[in-house]
N, C-alpha and C positions, 0 to 999 in steps of 0.2 A: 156419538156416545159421550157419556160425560165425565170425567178427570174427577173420579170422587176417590179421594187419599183415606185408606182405610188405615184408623189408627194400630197402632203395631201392639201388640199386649206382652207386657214384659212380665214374667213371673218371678216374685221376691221367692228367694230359697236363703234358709238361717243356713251360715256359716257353718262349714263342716273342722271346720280348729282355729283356734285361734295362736297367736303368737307375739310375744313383746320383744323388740328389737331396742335393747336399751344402751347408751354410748355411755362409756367407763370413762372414758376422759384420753388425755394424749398420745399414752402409754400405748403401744401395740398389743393385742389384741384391742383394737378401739369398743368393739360393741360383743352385747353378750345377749343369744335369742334365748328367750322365756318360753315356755308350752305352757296357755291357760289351759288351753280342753281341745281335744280332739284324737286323732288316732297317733300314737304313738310312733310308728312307723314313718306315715305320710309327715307327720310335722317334719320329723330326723331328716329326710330326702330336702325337705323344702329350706330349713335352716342349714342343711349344708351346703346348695345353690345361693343362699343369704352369706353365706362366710364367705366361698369362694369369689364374693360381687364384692364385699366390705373389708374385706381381711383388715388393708392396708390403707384405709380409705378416713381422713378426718373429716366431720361434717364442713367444713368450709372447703375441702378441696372442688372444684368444678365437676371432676367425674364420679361426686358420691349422688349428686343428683340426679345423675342419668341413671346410676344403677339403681337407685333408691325406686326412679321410677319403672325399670324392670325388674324390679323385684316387686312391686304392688302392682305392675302387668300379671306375673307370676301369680301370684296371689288369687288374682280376681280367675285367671283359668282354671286354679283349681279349688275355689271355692270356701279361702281360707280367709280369715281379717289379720290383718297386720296392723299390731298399735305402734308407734314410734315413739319412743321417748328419748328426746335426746337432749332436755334441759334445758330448751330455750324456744320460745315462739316461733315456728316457722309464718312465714311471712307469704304465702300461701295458705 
């Protein structure tokens, strides 16, 4: 029999909310989540697992990274985009 790799079909699904994560600067509370569009409810749940990951967190520390990236794990499970603004070119 022959090893024929059957291409995998991904389905595009539009964003079900959106959300801006924007950094205020030094001061604690560092960042503040925006709601463009989506459900009301679902964003609240999602931006409050965003605070409890960033509360204390300045973009140069080491572990904003990693949460940054479990929090756009997050995101992608439930279906949400998350824009970052945090004033400066990420390098990535």
């Amino acid at each position: 029999m022959s090893q024929m790799s059957t291409p995998e079909v991904t389905e595009v699904v539009d964003p079900v909310g959106h959300v801006q994560v924007v950094y205020l600067g030094p001061v604690a509370p560092h960042y503040e989540c925006r709601m463009v569009f989506g459900d009301e409810a679902q964003i609240q749940e999602f931006v409050d697992r965003i605070d409890a990951r960033l509360r204390l967190l300045p973009p140069h520390d080491p572990q904003f990274r990693r949460n940054r990236e479990r929090v756009n794990r997050d995101a992608e499970r439930e279906n949400l985009l998350v824009e970052w603004v945090l004033g400066y070119e990420d390098e990535n």
